[in-house]
LUMROKE-306136 format. One line per field, with one value per residue (C-alpha): residue number from 1; residue in three letters; chain; x, y, z. Coordinates in steps of 0.02 Angstrom, whole numbers, plus 50000, padded with zeros to 5 digits. Layout:
BEGIN
seq	[NUM_...] .
type	[ALA_...] .
mol	[A_...] .
xx	[X_...] .
yy	[Y_...] .
zz	[Z_...] .
END
This chain:
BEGIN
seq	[1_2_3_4_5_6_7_8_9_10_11_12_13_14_15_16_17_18_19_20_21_22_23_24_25_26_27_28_29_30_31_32_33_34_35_36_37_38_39_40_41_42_43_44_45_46_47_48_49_50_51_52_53_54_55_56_57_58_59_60_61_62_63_64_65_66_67_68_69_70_71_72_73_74_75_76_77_78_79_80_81_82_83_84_85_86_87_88_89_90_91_92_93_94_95_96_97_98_99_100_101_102_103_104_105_106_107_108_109_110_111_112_113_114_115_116_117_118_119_120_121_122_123_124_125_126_127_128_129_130_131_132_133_134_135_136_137_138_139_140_141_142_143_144_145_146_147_148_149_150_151_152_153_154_155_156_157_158_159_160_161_162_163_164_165_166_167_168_169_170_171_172_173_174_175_176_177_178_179_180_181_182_183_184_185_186_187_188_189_190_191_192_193_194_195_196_197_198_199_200_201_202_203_204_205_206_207_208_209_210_211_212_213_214_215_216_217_218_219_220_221_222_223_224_225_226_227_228_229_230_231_232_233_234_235_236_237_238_239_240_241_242_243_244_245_246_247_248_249_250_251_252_253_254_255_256_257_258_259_260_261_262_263_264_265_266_267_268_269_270_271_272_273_274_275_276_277_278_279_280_281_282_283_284_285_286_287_288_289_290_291_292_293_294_295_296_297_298_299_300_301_302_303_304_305_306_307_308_309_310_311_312_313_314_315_316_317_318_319_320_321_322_323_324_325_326_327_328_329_330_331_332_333_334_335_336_337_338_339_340_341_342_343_344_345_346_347_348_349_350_351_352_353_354_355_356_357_358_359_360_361_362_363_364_365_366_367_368_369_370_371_372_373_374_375_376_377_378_379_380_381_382_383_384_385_386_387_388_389] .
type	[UNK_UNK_UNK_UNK_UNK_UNK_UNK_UNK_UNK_UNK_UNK_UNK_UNK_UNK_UNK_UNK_UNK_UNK_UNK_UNK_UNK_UNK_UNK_UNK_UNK_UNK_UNK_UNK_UNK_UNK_UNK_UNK_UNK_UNK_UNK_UNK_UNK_UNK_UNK_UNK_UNK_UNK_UNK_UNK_UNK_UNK_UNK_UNK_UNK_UNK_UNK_UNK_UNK_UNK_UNK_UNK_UNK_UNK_UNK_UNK_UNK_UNK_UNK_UNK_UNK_UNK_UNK_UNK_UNK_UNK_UNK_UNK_UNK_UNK_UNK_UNK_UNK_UNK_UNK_UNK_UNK_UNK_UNK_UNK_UNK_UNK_UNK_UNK_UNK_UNK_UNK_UNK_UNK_UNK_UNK_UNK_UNK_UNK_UNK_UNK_UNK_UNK_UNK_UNK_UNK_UNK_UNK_UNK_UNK_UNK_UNK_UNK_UNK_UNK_UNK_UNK_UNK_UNK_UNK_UNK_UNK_UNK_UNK_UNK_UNK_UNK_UNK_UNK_UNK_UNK_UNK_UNK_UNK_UNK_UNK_UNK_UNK_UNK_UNK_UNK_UNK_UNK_UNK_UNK_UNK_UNK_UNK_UNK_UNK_UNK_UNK_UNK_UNK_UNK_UNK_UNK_UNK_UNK_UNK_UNK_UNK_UNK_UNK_UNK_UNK_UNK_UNK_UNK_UNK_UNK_UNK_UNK_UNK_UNK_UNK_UNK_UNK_UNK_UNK_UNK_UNK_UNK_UNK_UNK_UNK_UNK_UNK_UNK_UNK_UNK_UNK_UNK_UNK_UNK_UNK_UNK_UNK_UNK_UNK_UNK_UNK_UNK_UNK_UNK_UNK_UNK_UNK_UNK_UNK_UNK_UNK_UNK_UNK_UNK_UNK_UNK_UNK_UNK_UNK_UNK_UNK_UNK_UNK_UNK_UNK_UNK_UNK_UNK_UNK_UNK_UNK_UNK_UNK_UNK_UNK_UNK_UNK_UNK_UNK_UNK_UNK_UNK_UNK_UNK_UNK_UNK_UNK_UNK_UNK_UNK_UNK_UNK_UNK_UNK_UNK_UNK_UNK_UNK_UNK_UNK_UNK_UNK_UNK_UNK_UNK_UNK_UNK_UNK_UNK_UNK_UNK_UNK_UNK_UNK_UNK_UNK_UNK_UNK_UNK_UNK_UNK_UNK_UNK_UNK_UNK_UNK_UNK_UNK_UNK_UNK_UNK_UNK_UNK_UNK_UNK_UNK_UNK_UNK_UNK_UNK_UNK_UNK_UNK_UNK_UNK_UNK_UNK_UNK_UNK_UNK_UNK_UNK_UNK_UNK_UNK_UNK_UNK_UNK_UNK_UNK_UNK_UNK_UNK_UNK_UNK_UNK_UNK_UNK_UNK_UNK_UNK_UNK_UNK_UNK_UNK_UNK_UNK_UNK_UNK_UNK_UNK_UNK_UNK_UNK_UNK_UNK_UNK_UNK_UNK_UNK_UNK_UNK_UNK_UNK_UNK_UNK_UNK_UNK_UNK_UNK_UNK_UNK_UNK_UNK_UNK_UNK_UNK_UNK_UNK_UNK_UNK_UNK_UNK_UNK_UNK_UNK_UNK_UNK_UNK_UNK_UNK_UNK_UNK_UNK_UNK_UNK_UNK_UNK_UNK] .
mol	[A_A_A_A_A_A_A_A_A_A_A_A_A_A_A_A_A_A_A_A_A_A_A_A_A_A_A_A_A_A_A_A_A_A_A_A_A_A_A_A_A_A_A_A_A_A_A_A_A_A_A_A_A_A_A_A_A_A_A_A_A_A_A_A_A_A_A_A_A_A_A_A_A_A_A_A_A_A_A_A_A_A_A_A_A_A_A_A_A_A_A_A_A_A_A_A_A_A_A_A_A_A_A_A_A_A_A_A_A_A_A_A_A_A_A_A_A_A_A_A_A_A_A_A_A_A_A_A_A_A_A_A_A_A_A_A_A_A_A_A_A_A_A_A_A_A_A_A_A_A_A_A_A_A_A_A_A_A_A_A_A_A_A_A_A_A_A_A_A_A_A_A_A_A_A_A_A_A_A_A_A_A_A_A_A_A_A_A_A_A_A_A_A_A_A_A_A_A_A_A_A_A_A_A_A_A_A_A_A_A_A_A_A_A_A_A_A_A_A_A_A_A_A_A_A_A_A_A_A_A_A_A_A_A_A_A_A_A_A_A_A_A_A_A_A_A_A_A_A_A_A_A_A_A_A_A_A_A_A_A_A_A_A_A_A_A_A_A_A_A_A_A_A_A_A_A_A_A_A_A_A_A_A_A_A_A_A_A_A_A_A_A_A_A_A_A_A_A_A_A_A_A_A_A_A_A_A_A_A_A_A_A_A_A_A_A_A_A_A_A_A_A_A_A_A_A_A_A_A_A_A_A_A_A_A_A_A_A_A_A_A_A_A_A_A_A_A_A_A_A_A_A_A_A_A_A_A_A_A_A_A_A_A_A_A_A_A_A_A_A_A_A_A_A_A_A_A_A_A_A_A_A_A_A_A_A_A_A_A] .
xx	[55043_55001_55189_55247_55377_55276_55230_55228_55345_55470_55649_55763_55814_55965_56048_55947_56073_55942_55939_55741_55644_55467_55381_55386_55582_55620_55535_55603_55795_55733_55694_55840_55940_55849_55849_55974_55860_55713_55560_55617_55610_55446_55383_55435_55388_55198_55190_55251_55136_54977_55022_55074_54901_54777_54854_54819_54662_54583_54686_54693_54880_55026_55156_55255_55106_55053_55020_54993_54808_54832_54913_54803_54667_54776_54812_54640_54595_54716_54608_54472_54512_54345_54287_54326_54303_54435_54553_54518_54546_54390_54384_54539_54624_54792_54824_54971_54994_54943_54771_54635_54580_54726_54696_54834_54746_54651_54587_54584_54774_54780_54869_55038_55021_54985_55115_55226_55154_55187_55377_55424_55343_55425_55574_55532_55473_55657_55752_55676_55710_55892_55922_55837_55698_55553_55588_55494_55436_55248_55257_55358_55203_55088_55072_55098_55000_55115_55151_55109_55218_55241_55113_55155_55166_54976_54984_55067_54973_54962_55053_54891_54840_54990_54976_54807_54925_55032_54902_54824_55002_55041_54858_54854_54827_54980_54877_54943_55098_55001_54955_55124_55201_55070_55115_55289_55298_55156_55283_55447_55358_55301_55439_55580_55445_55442_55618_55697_55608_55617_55527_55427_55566_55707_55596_55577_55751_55843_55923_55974_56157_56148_56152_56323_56422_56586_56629_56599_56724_56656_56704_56532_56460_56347_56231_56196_56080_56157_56016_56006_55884_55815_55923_56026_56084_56167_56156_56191_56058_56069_56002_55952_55952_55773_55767_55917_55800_55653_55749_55831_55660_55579_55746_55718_55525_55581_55699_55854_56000_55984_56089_56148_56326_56361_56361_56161_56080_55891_55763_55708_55545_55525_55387_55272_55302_55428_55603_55681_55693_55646_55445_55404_55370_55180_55178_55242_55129_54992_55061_55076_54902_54835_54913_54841_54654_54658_54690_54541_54428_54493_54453_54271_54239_54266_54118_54048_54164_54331_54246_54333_54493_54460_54437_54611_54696_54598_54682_54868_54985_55165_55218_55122_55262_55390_55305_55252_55438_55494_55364_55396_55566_55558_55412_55524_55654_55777_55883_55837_55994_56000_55802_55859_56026_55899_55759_55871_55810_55914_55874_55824_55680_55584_55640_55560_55393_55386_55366_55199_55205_55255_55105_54994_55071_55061_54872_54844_54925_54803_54659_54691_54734_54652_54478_54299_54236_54075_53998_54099_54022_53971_53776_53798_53867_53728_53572_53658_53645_53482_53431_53517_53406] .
yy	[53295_53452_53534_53406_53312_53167_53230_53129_53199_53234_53168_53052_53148_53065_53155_53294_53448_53562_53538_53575_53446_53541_53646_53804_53786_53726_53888_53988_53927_53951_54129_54163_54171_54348_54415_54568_54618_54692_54700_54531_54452_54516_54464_54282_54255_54334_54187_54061_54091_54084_53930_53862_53921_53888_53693_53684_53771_53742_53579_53494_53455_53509_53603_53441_53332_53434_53369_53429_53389_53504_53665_53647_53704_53816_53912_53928_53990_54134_54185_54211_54185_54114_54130_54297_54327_54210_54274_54440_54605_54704_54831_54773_54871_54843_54826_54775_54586_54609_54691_54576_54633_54570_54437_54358_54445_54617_54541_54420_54418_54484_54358_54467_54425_54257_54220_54308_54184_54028_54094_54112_53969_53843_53923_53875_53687_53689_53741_53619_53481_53532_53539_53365_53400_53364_53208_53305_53476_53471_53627_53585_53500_53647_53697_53883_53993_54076_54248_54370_54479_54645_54771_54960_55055_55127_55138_55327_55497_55611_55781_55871_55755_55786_55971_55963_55880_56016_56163_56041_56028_56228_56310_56201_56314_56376_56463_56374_56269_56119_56154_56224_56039_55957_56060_56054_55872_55852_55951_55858_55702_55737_55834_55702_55524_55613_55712_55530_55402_55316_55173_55163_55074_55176_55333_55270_55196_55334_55488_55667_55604_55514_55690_55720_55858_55860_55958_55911_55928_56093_56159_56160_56090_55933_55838_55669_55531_55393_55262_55071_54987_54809_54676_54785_54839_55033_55183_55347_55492_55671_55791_55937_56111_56114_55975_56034_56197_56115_55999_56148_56221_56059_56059_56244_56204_56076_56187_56117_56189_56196_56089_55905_55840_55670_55614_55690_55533_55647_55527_55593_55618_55675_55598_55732_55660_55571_55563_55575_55403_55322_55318_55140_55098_55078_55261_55345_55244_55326_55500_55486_55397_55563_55679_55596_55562_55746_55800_55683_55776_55935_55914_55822_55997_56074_55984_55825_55852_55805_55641_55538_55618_55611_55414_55399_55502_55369_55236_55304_55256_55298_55166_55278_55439_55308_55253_55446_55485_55355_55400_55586_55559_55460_55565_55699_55639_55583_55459_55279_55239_55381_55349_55147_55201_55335_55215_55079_54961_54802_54801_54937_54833_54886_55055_55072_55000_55211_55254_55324_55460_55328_55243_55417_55460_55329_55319_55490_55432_55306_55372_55534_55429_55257_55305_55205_55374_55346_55507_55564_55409_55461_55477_55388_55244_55242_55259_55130_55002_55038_55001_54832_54782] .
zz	[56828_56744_56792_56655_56732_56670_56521_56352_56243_56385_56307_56416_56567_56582_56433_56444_56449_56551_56741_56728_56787_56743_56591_56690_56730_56558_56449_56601_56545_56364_56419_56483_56338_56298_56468_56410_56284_56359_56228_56145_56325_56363_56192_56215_56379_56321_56192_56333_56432_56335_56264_56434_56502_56355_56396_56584_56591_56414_56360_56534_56497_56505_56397_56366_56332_56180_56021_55837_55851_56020_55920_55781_55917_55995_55810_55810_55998_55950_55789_55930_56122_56200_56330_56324_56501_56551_56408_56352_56447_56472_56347_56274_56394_56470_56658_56753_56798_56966_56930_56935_56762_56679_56532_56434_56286_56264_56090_55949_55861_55683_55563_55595_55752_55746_55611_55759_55893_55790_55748_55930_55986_55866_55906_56104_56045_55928_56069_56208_56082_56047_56246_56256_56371_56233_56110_55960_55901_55871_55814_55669_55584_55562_55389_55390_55251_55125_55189_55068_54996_55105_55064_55053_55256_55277_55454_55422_55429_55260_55256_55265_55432_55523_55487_55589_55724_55723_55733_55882_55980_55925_56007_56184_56332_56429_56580_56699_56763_56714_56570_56507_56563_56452_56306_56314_56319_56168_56055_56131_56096_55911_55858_55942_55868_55695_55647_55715_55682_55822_55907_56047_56151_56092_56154_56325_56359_56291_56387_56342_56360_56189_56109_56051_55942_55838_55692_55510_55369_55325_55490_55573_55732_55683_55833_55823_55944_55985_55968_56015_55930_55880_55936_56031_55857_55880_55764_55751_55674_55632_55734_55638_55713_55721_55828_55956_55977_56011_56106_56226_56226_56309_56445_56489_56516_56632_56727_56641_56541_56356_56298_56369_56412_56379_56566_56570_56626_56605_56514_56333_56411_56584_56707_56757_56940_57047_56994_56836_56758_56592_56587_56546_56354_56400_56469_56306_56212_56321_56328_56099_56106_56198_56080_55944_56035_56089_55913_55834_55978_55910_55730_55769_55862_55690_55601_55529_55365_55484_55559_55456_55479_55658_55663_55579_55730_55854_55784_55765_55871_55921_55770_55644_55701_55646_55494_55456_55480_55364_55226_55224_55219_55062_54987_54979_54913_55033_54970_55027_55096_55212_55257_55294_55400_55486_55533_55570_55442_55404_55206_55059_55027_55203_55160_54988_55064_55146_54943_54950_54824_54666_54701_54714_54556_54489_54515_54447_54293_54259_54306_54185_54022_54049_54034_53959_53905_53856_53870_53705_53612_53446_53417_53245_53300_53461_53316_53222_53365_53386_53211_53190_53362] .
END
């Protein structure tokens, strides 16, 4: 049976502590041990289920049947998904489950990825085996390629780039009621993404409400955003002044009052439509990706000379704003510490990886003083070589 209640590597059901009697059941109870955390749940159960798939439909077995001869094909299915018509979204375009052009993939996995894919899914195999529905981890026998030491961020836009952002978000048309709600939210949406920091998630799940004030030692009024981030892990980050304008700007375009209580249950970024709940995280990734594809047809409009700039704005994403954040931060001289505590990282040494203008510095350096020079080779010397030939 493909369900794997027969499968081969099923442990002894009677001291198996899960009362699953099937794959499906058993990675479901595996599941549900990060059902209160959102993005980790829906990551986990993506992984699942193209393993659990690839096996019925391309393997002709099922989850619990598996062997390392099995995964060894499945590492490399995920290097290239084929057929693509049965895997791969058209266009590489995401659609809802229930669409019929929905594909477990919208396109080969990059080695992150399937470094990520094998992680989680060993982690599944581990799991099953502790519970003592599987007898062994095949998993476990893969050789994994040494992972490379962690290269500086790149995925970040230059000062100069996100200028040309700006000067996009700052001339958009205003004429009419429409157009004023597009605006608005473009400079909410850049301004909030890249004075915090934030991700994608903590953007679409968070609410005005998190704003706070107290007073400072000095005497003055300080706001803060109460963020929860990766593994439900909570912080706390400045809010500068700038940002509490802009950010009572945004509520008045949206009929609000300036400033939030701490009971104001209005999402960070209001739907243009309906009521006023958190947009999913695949609609602010939409709304950021249009800021940023509006701005690239901006600057091709300019001339051939910005194509290349252009094509870096095509493929930025609301990640880059974090990543941008994070590097301009550092760049200018904000002290790591405060950069790590502001981003959320666990560890300085993700931090220092935002340490972009070392490296440009450090290139100018040798480029200036390390130099062949042979255009100031002495003619003597050239004649003499010439002789001796």
């Amino acid at each position: 049976m493909l369900d794997g209640r027969d499968g081969t590597n099923r442990g002894d059901t009677a001291h198996s502590q899960l009362s699953a009697r099937n794959d499906l059941d058993a990675v479901r109870a595996w599941l549900s041990n990060y059902a209160d955390t959102k993005t980790t749940f829906d990551s986990y159960r993506k992984e699942a289920e193209r393993l659990l798939l690839w096996a019925v439909v391309q393997c002709g077995k099922p989850l619990s049947s598996l062997t390392h001869e099995d995964l060894l094909l499945f590492r490399a299915f995920l290097v290239d998904p084929q057929p693509a018509d049965r895997w791969v979204s058209a266009g590489g375009g995401k659609y809802p489950r229930g669409d019929a052009r929905w594909r477990p993939f919208n396109g080969p996995l990059s080695p992150a990825s399937q470094r990520q894919a094998h992680t989680i899914l060993n982690g599944m195999f581990t799991w099953l085996v502790d519970a003592g529905y599987l007898r062994g981890n095949p998993m476990a026998l893969l050789r994994q390629r040494a992972k490379r030491a962690a290269p500086r961020v790149t995925r970040y836009l230059s000062a100069t780039l996100w200028d040309e952002v700006k000067a996009f978000v700052a001339q958009l048309p205003r004429d009419t009621a429409r157009q004023q709600a597009y605006a608005a939210r473009c400079r909410w949406l850049t301004t909030l993404f890249y004075l915090q920091g934030m991700r994608l998630s903590e953007v679409a799940a968070g609410r005005m409400g998190d704003f706070s004030r107290r007073l400072g030692a000095d005497g003055h009024e300080q706001w803060w955003l109460d963020i929860v981030g990766k593994g439900d892990r909570e912080r706390v980050v400045p809010a500068s002044p700038e940002l509490i304008t802009e950010l009572a700007r945004y509520r008045k375009a949206n009929g609000l009052p300036p400033l939030p209580g701490r009971t104001d249950d209005t999402p960070l970024v209001i739907p243009f439509r309906g009521k006023r709940r958190c947009m999913s995280r695949s609609a602010v990734h939409d709304a950021i990706k249009s800021v940023f594809g509006h701005s690239a047809d901006w600057l091709r409009a300019r001339g051939p000379e910005f194509k290349d700039r252009a094509g870096e704005l095509d493929r930025a994403s609301a990640h880059w704003l974090r990543h941008t954040s994070g590097s301009h931060q550092a760049d200018g001289g904000v002290d790591l510490r405060t950069v790590r505590d502001n981003l959320g990282h666990v560890s300085l040494t993700t931090t220092s990886l935002y340490l972009h203008e070392e490296e440009d510095r450090r290139h100018r350096e040798t480029v200036k003083r390390h130099r062949m020079n042979w255009e100031t080779q002495p003619t003597g010397e050239a004649g003499s070589s010439k002789k001796d030939l």
